[in-house]
ZAKOLPA-620393 format. One line per 2 residues: number of its first residue (from 1); their letters; for each residue x, y, z of C-alpha. Coordinates in nm, 2 decimals. Layout:
<nuvos>
NUM	A	X,Y,Z; ...
</nuvos>
This chain:
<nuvos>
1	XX	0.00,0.00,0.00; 0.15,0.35,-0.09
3	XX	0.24,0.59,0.17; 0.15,0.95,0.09
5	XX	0.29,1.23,0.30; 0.22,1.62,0.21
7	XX	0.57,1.76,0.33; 0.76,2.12,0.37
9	XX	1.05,2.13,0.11; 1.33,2.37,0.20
11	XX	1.48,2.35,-0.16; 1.38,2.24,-0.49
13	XX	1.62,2.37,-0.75; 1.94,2.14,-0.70
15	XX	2.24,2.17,-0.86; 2.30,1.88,-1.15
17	XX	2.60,1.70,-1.28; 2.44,1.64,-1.60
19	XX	2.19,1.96,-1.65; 2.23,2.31,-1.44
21	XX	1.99,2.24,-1.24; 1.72,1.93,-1.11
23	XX	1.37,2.01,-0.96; 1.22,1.72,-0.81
25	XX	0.89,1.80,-0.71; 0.82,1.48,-0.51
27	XX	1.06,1.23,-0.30; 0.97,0.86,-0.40
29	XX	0.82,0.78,-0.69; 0.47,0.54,-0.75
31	XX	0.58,0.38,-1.08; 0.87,0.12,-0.92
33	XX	1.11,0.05,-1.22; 1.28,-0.25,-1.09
35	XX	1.60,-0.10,-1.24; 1.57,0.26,-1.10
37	XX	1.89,0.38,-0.96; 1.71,0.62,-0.71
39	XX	1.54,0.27,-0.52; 1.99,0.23,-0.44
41	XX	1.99,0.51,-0.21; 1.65,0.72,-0.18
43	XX	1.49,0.56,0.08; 1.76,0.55,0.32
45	XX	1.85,0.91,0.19; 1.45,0.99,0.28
47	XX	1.45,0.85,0.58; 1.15,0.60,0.48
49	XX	1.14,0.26,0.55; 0.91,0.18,0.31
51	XX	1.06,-0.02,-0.01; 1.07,0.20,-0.30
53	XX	0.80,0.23,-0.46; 0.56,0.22,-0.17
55	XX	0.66,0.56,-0.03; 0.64,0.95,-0.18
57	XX	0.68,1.28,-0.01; 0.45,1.51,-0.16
59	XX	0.63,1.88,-0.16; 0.35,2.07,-0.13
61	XX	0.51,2.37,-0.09; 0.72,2.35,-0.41
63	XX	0.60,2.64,-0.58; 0.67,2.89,-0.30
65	XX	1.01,2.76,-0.27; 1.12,2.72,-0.65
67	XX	0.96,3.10,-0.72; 1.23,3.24,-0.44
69	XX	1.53,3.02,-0.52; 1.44,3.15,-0.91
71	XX	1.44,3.50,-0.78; 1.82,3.45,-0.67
73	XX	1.92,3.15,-0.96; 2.15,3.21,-1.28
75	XX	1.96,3.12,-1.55; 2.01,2.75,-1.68
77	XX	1.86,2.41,-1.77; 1.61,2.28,-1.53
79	XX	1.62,1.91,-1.57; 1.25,1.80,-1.45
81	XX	1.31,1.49,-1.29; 1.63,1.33,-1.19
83	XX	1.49,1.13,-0.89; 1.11,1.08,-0.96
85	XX	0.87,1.06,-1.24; 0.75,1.40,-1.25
87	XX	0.44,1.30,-1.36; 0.37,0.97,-1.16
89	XX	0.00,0.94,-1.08; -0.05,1.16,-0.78
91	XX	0.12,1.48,-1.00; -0.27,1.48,-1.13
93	XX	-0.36,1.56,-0.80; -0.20,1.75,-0.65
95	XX	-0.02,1.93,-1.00; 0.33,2.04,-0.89
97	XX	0.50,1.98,-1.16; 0.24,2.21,-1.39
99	XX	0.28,2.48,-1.14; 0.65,2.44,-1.11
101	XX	0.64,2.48,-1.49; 0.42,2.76,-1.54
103	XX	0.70,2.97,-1.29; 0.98,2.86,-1.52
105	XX	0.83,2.93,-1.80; 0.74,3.29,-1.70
107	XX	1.16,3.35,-1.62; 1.22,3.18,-1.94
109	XX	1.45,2.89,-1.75; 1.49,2.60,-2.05
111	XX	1.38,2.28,-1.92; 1.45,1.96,-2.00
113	XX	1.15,1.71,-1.93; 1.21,1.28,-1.83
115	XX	0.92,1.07,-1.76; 0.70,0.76,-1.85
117	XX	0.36,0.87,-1.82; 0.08,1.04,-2.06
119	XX	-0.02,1.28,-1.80; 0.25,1.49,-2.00
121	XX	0.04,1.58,-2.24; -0.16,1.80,-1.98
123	XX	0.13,2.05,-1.97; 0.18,2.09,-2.35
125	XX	0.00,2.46,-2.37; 0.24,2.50,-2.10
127	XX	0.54,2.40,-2.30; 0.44,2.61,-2.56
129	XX	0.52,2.92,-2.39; 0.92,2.81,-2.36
131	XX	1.15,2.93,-2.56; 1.36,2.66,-2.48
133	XX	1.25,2.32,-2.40; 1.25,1.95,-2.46
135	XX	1.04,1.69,-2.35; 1.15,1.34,-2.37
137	XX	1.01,0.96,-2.26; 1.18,0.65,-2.13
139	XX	1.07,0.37,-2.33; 1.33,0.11,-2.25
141	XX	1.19,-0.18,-2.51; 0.91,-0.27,-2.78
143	XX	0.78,-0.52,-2.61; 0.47,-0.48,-2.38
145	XX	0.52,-0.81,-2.19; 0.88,-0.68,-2.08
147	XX	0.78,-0.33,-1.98; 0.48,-0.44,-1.79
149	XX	0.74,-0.70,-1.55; 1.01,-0.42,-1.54
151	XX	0.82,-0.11,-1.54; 0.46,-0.23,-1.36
153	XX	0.31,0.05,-1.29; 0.38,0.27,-1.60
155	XX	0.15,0.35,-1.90; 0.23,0.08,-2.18
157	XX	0.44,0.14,-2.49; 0.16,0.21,-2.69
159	XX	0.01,0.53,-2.48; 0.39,0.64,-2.44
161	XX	0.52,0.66,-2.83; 0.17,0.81,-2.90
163	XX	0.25,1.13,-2.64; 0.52,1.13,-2.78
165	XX	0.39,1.15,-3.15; 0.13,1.41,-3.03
167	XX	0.41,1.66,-2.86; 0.63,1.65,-3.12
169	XX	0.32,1.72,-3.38; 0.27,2.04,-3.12
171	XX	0.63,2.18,-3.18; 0.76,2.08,-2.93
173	XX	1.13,1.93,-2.95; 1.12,1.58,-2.84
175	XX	1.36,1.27,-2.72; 1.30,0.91,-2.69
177	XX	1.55,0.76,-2.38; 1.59,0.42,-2.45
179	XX	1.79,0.30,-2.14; 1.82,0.05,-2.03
181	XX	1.79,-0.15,-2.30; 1.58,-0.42,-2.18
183	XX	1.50,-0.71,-2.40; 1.28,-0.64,-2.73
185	XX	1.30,-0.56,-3.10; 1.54,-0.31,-3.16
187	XX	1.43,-0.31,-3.53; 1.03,-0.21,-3.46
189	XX	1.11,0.01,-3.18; 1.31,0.21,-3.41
191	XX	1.02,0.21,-3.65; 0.78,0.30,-3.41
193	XX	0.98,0.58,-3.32; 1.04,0.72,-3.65
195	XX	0.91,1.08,-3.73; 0.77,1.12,-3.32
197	XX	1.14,1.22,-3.17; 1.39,1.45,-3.27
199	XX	1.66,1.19,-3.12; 1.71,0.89,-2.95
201	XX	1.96,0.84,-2.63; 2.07,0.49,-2.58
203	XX	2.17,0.35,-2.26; 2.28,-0.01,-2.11
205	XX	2.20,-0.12,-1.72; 2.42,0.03,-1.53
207	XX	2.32,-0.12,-1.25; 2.27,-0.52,-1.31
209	XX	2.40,-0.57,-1.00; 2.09,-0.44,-0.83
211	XX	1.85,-0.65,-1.05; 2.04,-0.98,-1.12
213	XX	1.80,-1.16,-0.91; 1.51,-1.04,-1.12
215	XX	1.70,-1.11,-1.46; 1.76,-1.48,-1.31
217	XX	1.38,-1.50,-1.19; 1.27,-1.46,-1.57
219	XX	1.54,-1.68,-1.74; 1.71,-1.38,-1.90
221	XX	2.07,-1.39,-1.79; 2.17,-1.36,-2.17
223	XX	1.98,-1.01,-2.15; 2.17,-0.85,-1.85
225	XX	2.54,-0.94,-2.04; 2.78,-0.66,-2.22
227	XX	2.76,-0.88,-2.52; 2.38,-0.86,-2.55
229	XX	2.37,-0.45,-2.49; 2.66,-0.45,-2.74
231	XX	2.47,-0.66,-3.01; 2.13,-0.47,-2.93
233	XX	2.28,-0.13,-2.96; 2.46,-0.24,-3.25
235	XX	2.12,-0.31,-3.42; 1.97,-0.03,-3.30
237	XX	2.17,0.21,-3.43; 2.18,0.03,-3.76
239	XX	1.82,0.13,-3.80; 1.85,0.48,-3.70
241	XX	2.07,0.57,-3.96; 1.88,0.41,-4.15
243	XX	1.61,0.61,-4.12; 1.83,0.94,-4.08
245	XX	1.74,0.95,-3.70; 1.95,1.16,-3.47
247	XX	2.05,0.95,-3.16; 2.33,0.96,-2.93
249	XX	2.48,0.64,-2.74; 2.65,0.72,-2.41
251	X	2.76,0.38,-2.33
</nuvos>
């Protein structure tokens, strides 16, 4: 059973290694990837006892915060979320991220957008008013048996490549993240990708360590080795070129 708690935030823009800036409008996060790096050290960094995935901190407070720290901030990339879906289930609730947005988008921050989940397409009059923003979607593999077992609580493939299909057809610059490549068909994902993104980022598990135990459980031990990401990204980016796609591999 999921633990809500409605909590005081004392900061939400956090400086990034890999963007300016990360906003994180919630602690925890609903949709429990089996392979999410933040499940390694969240919940002891939380304080929650909770496994991940059972536990989120709502910041309720996140707009009052973000609007002063912006006040004082350098402008740069906000990167919207590095340790949470920003739009896991209870965002259409309580709408943090949409207000955290509509602030950012009024000092003219660029942001860059991660998640799994439709409820994206919400916010797209929102990302309209950016001069500068992307807004990508993790879809790790083709195959809807796979993503369900890895990714159980996410929208399927399906809903995600259409958001996908409908932002970009908005104007709105948009990014595929496949990573990690979890088993599938690198072939059709590429083709069910093609004309929806304006790049692909490809990523291996970086963490099989964590989820060797699950691998084992389903018989995939082949699917967790370097040989299988090298033969999967090999084919992968054998189709985007084919199809003229931009992409970049950071692995």
């Amino acid at each position: 059973m999921l633990k809500v708690k409605e909590v005081e935030a004392k900061s939400l823009l956090n400086r990034s290694k890999i963007f300016d800036y990360c906003l994180n409008p919630y602690t925890g996060c609903q949709i429990n990837c089996t392979y999410c790096y933040a499940r390694l050290f969240m919940r002891r960094y939380s304080g929650h006892s909770e496994a991940w995935g059972e536990f989120v901190d709502v910041k309720v407070n996140a707009f009052e915060v973000l609007k002063k720290q912006l006040d004082k901030a350098k402008k740069g990339t906000v990167w919207i979320s590095s340790v949470c879906d920003p739009y896991q289930p209870l965002e259409a609730t309580y709408s943090l991220t949409r207000c955290c947005l509509k602030e950012l988008a009024k000092r003219q921050f660029p942001v860059n957008i991660q998640t799994k989940s439709k409820l994206v397409l919400r916010d797209v009059d929102i990302f309209q008013e950016f001069e500068t923003i992307e807004v990508g979607l993790t879809i790790t593999t083709d195959d809807e048996r796979v993503a369900r077992l890895f990714e159980p609580r996410a929208p399927s493939v399906e809903e995600r490549v259409r958001a996908l299909e409908i932002i970009h057809s908005s104007g709105i610059p948009t990014f595929a993240f496949v990573g990690p490549l979890l088993p599938g068909n690198p072939e059709r994902l590429a083709e069910r990708l093609e004309g929806k993104v304006d790049k692909v980022f490809i990523d291996k598990m970086n963490y099989v360590y964590s989820v060797k135990g699950f691998y084992h459980q389903l018989g995939l031990q082949r699917e967790m080795t370097d040989r299988y990401f090298r033969e999967y990204k090999a084919r992968l980016i054998y189709e985007l070129e084919k199809r003229n796609m931009n992409f970049e591999v950071l692995f």
